[in-house]
N, C-alpha and C positions, 0 to 999 in steps of 0.2 A: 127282315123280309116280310112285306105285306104279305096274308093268307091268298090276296088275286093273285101277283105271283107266283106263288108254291101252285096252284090249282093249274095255272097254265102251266107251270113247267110239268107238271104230272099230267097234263091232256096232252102235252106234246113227246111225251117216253110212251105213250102208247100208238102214236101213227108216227112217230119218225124214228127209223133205225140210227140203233146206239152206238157210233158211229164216231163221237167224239164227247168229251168229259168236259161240260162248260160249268162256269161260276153260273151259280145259283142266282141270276140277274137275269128278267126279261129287259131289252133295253127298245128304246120305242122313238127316240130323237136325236140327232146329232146336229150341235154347232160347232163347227174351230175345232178345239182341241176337247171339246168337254162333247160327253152324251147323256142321257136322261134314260131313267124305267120309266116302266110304268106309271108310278106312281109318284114322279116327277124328281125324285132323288137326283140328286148332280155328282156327274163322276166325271176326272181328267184320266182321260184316254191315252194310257200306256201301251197301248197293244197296237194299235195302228191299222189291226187287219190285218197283223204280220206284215205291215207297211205297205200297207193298199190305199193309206188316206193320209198320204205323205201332205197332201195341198191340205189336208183339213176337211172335217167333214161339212159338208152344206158350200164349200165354194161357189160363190158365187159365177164367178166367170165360168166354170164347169159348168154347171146349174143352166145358167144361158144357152150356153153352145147345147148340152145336150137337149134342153126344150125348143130349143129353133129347129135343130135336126131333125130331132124325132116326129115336130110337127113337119116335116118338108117328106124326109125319105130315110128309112131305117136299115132294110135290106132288099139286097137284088139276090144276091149270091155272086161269085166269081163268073157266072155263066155269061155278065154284061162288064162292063167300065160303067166305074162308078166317078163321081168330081170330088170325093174325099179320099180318096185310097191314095194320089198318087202327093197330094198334099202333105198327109200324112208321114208318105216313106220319105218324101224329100225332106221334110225335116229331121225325121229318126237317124238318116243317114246324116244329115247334119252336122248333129249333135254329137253322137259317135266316132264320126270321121270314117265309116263303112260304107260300103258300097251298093246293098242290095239288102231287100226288106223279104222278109216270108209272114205274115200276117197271120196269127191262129189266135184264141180266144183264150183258152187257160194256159199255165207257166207249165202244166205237165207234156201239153199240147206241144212248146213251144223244145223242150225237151228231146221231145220222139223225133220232132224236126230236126232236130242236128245231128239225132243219131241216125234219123234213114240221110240224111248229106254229107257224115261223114262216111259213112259206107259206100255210097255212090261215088263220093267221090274216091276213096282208097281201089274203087273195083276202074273207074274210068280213067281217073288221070295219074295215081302210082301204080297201076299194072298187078294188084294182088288179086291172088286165084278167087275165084268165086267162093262167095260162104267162109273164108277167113280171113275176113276182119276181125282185127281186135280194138277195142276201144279202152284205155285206163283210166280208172276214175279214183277218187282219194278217199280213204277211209272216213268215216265219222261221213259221208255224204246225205244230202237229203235233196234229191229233183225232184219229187214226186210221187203220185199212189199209181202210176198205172202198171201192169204187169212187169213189162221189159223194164221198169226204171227199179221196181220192187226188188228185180231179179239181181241189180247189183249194188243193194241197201247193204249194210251191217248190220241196220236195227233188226232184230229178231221178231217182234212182236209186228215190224210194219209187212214183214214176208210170209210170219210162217201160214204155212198152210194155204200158199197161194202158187204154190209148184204146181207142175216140172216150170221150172228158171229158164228165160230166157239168156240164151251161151254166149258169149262172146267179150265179156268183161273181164277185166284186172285188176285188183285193186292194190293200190299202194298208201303208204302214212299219209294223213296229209301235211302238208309243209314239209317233206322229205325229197328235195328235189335229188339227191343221188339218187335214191328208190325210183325215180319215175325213171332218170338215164338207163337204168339195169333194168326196169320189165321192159323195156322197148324192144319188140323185133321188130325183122321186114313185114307182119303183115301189122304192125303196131299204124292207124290209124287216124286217133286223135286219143290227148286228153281230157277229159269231162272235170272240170271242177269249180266248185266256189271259191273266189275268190280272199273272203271268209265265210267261216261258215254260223249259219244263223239257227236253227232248228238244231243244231249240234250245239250251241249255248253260248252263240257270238264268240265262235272261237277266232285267233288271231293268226295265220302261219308268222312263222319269222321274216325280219324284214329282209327283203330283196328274192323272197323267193320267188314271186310272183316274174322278176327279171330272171333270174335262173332259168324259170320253167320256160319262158317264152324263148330262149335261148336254144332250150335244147333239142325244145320243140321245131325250131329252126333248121336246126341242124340237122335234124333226122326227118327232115319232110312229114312232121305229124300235124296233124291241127290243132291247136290249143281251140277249147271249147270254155270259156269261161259263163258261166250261170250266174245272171244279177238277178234273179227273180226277188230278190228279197234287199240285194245291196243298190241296186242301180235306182235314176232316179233322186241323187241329192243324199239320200238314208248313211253315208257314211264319212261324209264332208268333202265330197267330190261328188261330179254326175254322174259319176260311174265309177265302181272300186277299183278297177283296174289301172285308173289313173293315178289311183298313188304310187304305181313303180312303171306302168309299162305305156304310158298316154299317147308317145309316139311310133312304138313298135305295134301296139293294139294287139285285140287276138282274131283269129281269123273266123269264129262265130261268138255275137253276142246274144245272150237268151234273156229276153226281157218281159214281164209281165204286173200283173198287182197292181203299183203305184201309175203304170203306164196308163191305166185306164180311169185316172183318176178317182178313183174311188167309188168310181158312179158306175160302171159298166166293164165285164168282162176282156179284156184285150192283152195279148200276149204276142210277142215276133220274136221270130230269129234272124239275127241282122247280122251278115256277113260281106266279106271281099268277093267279089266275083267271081273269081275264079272256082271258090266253091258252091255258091249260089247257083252258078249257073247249071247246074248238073239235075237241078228239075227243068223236066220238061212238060207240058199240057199232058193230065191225066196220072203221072207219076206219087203228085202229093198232092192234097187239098181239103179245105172245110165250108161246109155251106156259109158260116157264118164270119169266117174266118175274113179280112177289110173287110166286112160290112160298114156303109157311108155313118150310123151311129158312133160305134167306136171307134174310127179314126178321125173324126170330125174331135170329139173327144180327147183323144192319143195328142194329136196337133196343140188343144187346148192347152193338155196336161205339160207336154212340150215347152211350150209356150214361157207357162208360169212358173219348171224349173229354172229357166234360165232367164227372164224378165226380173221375178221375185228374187234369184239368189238363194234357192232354198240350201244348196249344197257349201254356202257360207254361212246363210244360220246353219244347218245341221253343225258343219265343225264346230261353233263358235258357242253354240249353245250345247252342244255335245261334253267340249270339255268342261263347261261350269256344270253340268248334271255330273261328271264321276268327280271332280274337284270337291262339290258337296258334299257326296255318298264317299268321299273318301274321309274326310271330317268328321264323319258319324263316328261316337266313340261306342262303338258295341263288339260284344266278343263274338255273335253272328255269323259276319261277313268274313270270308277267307281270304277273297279276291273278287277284280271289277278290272275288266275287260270293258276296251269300249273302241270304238269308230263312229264320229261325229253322232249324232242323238240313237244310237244303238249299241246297250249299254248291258253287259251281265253281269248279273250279281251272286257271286257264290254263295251259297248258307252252307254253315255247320251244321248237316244233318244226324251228327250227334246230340245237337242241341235242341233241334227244330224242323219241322220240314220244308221246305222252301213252298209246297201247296200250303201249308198254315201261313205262312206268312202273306201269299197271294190272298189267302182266306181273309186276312184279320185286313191286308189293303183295301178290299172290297169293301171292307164296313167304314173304313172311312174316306174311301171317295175315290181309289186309284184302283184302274181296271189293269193288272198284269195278268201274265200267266207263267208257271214253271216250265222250265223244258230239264228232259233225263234228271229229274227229283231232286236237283241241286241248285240251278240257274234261273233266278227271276229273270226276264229279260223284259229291260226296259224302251219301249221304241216309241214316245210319242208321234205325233204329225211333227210336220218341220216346221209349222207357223204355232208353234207354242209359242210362250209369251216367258222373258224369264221370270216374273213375278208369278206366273201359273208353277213353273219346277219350284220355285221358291217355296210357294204353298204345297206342292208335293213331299218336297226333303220333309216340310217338318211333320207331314203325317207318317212317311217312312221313319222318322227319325222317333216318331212313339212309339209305334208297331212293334221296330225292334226292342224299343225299352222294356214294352212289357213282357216281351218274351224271353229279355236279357232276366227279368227280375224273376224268372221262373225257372230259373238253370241254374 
């Protein structure tokens, strides 16, 4: 690490709260799947943004659309009709196969939205007493930092000291669909969950649960609420994870953000069936910036190039040679690898090693990951990686571990 580096990142721990724990990289360019410091150093981008630059950084076709935009008209606020917003939801509903758009700007945003419509609707259209609603959500969850989503976290370190908890949550295993059948009551609401789960270390439920739950949920007049903020988008080798078990039964709200905004600009919706969409009315819910004519001009973009490019076919296809290779590694390391199309976890023996050393020692040779819960590298490039780029990745991963193999 250059000494300019170290100098900025220490002028930046004194005006910006420490807030989050980043590699010791100021980074300053991105092309494709690669970005640049400072000091012009080339790294392939394993992180994605936590999958916000599914297209690639610097795309081109984004890149357009957003500089046409933004020279033409950026925002009104909802207070007018704008000629992007409704372009936008007809595509988003498109591609989903849903019926109605709620447009907000961050995935925590898009979040809060499903939990004030599932309430409304549990109070309007299944006849539950006021103030008891119950909403279930799955252990090991991660929606978000904002209070009410804190309120029904597991992680300890994301809540504490951020009480009194907002009420109204239950949480069950996740991929335990008995467990959700038995907490359901009458005033049971909806389900909240991921699909799989990503900030929990690309975990996997067992297969067909995701048909189970839809099922049960059925039955019992609950909403399933499923969260792609992080799967949706192409990121699991489908456009949406829900498609690998439930594609024609759907869930009755989608929660979409990150990749949606192609990497260039803030955007997040909550896309649901009408019936429960319809239960805002003018004044009920909203954000000034939330369809602004920028981000959905964008959204449509980003739209566009999951399903024109096929990202959600590279992702499979290039997904399973990324664990195919990392399973070939012959290191005592790795415990297990978890993966859905190019989002990929990697276990360490943290008797041996800590998965932050190993993010450590990738950084110095070119691969930007990060750990999650001190065990799980997760691996999530863009979808327009190249496999000559993984190629060039396995075999700097494929040292890292040696040398740490040759130290244990």
């Amino acid at each position: 690490m250059e000494n300019k580096q170290e100098s900025w990142i220490q002028h930046e721990e004194q005006v910006v709260a420490h807030n989050y724990a980043p590699l010791h990289v100021v980074l300053s360019k991105g092309k494709g799947a690669k970005v640049w410091d400072m000091d012009g150093k080339e790294y392939l981008d394993f992180m994605s943004a936590y999958s916000a630059v599914n297209a690639g950084h610097g795309n081109r076709r984004l890149l357009s659309v957003f500089m046409e935009q933004a020279s033409r008209l950026v925002i009104t606020s909802r207070a007018f009709y704008n000629d992007q917003l409704e372009p936008f939801a007809t595509a988003l509903c498109d591609v989903t196969g849903l019926d109605m758009v709620l447009p907000m700007n961050t995935g925590a945003e898009a979040v809060e939205t499903a939990i004030k419509a599932a309430r409304k609707w549990g109070y309007q259209k299944k006849g539950i007493e006021a103030d008891k609603a119950e909403i279930i959500v799955s252990s090991g969850n991660f929606h978000g930092r904002t209070t009410t989503i804190v309120s029904f976290s597991d992680d300890l370190e994301a809540k504490a000291e951020y009480g009194p908890y907002t009420p109204g949550f239950k949480t069950v295993p996740f991929g335990d669909a008995q467990a959700l059948r038995d907490a359901i009551t009458p005033n049971t609401v909806a389900f909240l969950t991921e699909p799989m789960q990503g900030e929990g270390g690309i975990i996997l439920p067992p297969k067909g649960w995701l048909k189970e739950v839809r099922d049960i949920c059925t039955e019992n007049n609950v909403l399933l609420v499923v969260d792609e903020i992080q799967t949706g988008m192409g990121r699991t080798g489908k456009n949406f994870a829900f498609e690998h078990e439930i594609a024609d039964e759907k869930p009755d709200m989608l929660l979409l953000a990150k990749a949606l905004g192609g990497g260039l600009f803030p955007l997040s919706a909550c896309v649901g069936k009408k019936d429960v969409m319809e239960v805002f009315t003018p004044g009920t819910h909203g954000s000034t910036w939330g369809g602004n004519p920028l981000a959905c001009a964008i959204g449509k973009e980003a739209i566009a190039i999951l399903v024109e490019d096929q990202l959600a076919d590279r992702s499979e296809k290039l997904g399973a040679y990324l664990v195919q290779q990392l399973e070939a590694i012959n290191t005592s390391l790795i415990t297990e690898i978890r993966g859905a199309g190019l989002w990929v976890g990697v276990d360490i023996d943290t008797s041996k090693v800590e998965a932050k050393a190993v993010a450590k020692a990738l950084l110095e040779k070119g691969i930007l990951c990060k750990e999650t819960h001190a065990k799980t590298l997760r691996l999530a490039p863009p979808l327009i990686i190249t496999k000559a780029e993984i190629d060039w990745a396995i075999e700097q991963i494929k040292g890292v571990l040696a040398s740490f193999d040759a130290q244990v």
